[in-house]
N, C-alpha and C positions, 0 to 999 in steps of 0.2 A: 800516541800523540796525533791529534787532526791539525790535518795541515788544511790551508785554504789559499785560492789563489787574490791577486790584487784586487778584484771585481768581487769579492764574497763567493764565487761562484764554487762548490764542492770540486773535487775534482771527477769527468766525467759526465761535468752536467752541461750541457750546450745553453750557452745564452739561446734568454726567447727572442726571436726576430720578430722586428716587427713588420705587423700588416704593412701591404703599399697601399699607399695613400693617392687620391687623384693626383699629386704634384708629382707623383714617382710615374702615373699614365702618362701625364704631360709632357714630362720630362725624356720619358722612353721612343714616343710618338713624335717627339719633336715639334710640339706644338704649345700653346696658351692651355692654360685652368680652363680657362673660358670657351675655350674648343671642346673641351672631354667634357665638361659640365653642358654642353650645349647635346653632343650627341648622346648624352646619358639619360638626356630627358627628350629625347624622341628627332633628332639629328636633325634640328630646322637648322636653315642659314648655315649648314656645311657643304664644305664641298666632297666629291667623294672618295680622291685622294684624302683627303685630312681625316672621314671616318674610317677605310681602308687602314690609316696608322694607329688613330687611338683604337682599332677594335684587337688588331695584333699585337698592339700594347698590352691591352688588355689580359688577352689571353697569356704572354709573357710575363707578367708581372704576378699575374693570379688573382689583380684587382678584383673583389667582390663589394659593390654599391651596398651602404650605408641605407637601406631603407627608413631606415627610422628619423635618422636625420633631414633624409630628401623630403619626406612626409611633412616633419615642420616646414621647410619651404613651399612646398609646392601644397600642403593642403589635403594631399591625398593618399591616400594608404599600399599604394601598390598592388592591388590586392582584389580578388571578386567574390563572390558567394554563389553556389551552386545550391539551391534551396530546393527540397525537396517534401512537399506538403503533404507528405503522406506517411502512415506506422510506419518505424522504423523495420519493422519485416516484412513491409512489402518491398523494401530497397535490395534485401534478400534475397527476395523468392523470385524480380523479377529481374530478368538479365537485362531488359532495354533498359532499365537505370544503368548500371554498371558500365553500357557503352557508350552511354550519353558523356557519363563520366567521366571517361574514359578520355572522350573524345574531346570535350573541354578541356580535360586539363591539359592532351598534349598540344592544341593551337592554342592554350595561353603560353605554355611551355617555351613558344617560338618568339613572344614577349617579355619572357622572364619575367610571367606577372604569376603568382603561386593562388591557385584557386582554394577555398575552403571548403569540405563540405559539410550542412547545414540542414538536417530533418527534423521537421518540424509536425508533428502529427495527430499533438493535441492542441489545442483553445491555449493552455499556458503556453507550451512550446511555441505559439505562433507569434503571440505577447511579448513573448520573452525575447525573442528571437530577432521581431520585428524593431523591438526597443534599440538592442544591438546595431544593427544595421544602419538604422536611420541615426545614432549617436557618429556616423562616419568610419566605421572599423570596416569597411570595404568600398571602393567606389563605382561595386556593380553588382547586380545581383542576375544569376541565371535559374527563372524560373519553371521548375518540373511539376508536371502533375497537378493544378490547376482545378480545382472541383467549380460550379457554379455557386457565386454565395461567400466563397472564398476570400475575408477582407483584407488579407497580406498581400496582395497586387492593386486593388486601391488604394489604399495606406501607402503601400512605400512609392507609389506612383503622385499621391497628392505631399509624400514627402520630399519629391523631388530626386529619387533615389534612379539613375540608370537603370531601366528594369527589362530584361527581352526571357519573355516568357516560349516556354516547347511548347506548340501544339496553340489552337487559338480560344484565347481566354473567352469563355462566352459572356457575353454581355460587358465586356471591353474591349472587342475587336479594334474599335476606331482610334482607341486613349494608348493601347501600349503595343510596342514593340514586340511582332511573335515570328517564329519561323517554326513549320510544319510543312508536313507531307501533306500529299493531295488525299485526305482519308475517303471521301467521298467517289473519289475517281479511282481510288482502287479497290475499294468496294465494288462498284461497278463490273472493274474486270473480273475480280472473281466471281461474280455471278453468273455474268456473261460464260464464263468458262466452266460454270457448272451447269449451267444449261446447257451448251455446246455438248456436254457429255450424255447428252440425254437425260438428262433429271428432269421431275417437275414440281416435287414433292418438297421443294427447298425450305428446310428451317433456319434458322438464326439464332446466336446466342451473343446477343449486345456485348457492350462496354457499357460503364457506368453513363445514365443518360443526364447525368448533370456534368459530363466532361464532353468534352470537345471530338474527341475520335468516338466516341458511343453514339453520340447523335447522326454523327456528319456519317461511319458507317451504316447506320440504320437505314437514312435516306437512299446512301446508294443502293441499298439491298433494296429499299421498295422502289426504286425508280426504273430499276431493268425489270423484276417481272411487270413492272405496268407496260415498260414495252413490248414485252412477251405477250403478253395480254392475259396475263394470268392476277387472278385476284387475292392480293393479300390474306392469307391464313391468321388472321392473330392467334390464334393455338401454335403456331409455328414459331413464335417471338418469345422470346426469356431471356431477362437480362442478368450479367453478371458484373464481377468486378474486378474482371482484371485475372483474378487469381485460378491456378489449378483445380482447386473445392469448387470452386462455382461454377467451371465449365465440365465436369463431372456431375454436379446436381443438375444442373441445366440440359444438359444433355438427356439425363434421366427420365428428366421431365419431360422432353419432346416426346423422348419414343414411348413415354407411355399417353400420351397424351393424343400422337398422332403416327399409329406403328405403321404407317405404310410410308412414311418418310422417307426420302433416297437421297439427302442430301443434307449437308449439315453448313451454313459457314459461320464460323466463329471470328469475333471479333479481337482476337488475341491466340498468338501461339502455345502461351501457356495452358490457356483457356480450354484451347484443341485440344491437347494435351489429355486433359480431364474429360472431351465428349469420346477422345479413343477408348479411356478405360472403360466407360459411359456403354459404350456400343458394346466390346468384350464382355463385359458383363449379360447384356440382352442376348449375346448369341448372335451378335449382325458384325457381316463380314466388312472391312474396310480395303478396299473401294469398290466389292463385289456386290454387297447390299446398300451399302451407303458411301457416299464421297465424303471428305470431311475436306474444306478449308479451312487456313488460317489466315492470319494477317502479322509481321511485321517482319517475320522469315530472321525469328532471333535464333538463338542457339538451342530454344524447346526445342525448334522446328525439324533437329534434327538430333533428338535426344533420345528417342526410339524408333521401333516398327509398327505401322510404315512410317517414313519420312514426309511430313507434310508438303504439299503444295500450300503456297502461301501466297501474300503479297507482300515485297522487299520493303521496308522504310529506309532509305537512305543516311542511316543515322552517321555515318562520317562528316557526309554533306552539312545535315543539319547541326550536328557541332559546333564545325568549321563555321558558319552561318552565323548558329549564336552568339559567338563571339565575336566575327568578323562586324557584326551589328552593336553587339554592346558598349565594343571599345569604340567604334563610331560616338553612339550614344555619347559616354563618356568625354568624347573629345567636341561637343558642342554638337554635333550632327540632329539632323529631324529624326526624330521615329519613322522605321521601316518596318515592311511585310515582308517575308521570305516563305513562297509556295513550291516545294519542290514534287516533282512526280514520282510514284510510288511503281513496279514492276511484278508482272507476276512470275512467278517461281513454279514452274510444275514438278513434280513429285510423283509418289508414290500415292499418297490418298487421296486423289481428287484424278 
């Protein structure tokens, strides 16, 4: 025989409870609807006693905001885009995405606003991608990686879309919102510091020179030996992309190209990475016959022997930055700049 209780409910089975509702926050905090809806949408015209209650309310109750609902009010999705314009396995192979990422998501985390992320690395994917966005399904976008020519930062820029780009968009410096390290100044140091060691023989192994850290590092590099008064080698310049493979071909190529070389600096620690194996291969010792720098003093940097010297990119900083500018943006503010200083790291190889 089954038996059932007055409510239908089997026996053993616990009624569903239901969610708290903002009138269950208001109620607990001891305040108006109108107080918990005011501090829910960014706490203007409260006082700090009154947020103080509905946040502990909050947390009491178990309250979780209705995104979707507030979005029909307010217009806006809750929401940002961490866009990444580049193969999806370079998101992979390179650790400075993964911190950037990283680091966005925990200062939006402190907003309770959920980042998506978003690679985009072919012509459709950019299309596709861009359509998305500017339909309103995020109300910001943080853009990575950046190539020159690149029309997903005009486009969502002339679609009015909050956009704060890593690293400086070339040839929209003035139109959008970017925060970046000094590439150019710490370039510098590490030249300075490989001549300091007695080198004079300095090669280079670019970044891509339709990006922003490729170029701006190049300059620093030819800007200290012009003070040195040493004359640029162009047999000494080989560019790569970013990637392991190419700072191993690159490397290759210097020291056959110019074997009395005694110093290498790479514009990426991946990149270094590939001119150590680069040099192992030739028979040249590191930092005995050659120095090798890098630059961004990620987790390559200390992924074998030797451990690089580097220069530090403060990517906490510039997270924290990104976002602290976007949600500006978003909230009516002007477009800003954010230049932070880069530090050199001494090592083992240099």
């Amino acid at each position: 025989m089954t038996m059932s209780n007055a409510g239908g409910q089997g026996i053993g089975r616990e009624p569903r409870r239901r969610p708290p509702t903002i009138h269950d926050v208001a109620r607990e905090a001891g305040v108006s609807r109108g107080t918990v809806s005011r501090v829910l949408n960014g706490g203007h015209y409260v006082s700090p006693a009154a947020q103080e209650a509905v946040d502990a309310a909050i947390h009491k109750t178990g309250y979780v905001v209705n995104r979707h609902a507030r979005s029909l009010i307010t217009g806006r999705s809750d929401s940002v885009a961490f866009l990444l314009t580049e193969p999806q396995e370079r998101f992979f192979e390179d650790p400075n995405f993964n911190v950037l990422l990283r680091g966005c998501t925990q200062a939006l985390a402190n907003h309770d606003i959920p980042l998506l992320l978003m690679i985009a690395g072919t012509d459709a994917e950019r299309r596709r991608i861009t359509r998305y966005i500017t339909a309103g399904h995020v109300d910001g976008v943080l853009l990575v990686s950046s190539h020159s020519g690149d029309p997903v930062a005009e486009q969502l820029r002339k679609a009015g879309v909050p956009l704060v780009a890593c690293g400086k968009p070339l040839g929209q410096a003035s139109k959008v919102s970017y925060v970046a390290a000094d590439d150019r100044d710490g370039a510098r140091d590490m030249v300075r510091h490989l001549l300091a060691t007695g080198r004079r023989r300095i090669g280079m192994v670019t970044g891509p020179l339709d990006t922003p850290g490729g170029t701006e590092r190049l300059a620093g590099y030819r800007e200290v030996l012009a003070e040195a008064g040493i004359e640029a080698d162009e047999r000494l310049i080989v560019s790569g992309d970013y990637s392991r493979a190419s700072g191993e071909s690159g490397g290759a190529e210097l020291l056959s190209r110019v074997p009395d070389m005694d110093a290498v600096f790479v514009a990426s620690d991946l990149m270094a990475r590939g001119v150590l194996s680069a040099c192992r291969q030739a028979g040249r010792r590191v930092p005995q016959d050659i120095a090798v720098g890098g630059f961004d003093d990620s987790s390559a940097a200390l992924a074998g022997r030797p451990e690089l010297t580097t220069i530090r990119q403060p990517y906490d900083r510039i997270s924290a930055e990104m976002v602290r500018v976007l949600l500006a943006l978003i909230g009516g503010e002007d477009p800003a700049v954010v230049i932070l200083p880069t530090e050199l790291v001494r090592r083992e190889s240099a």
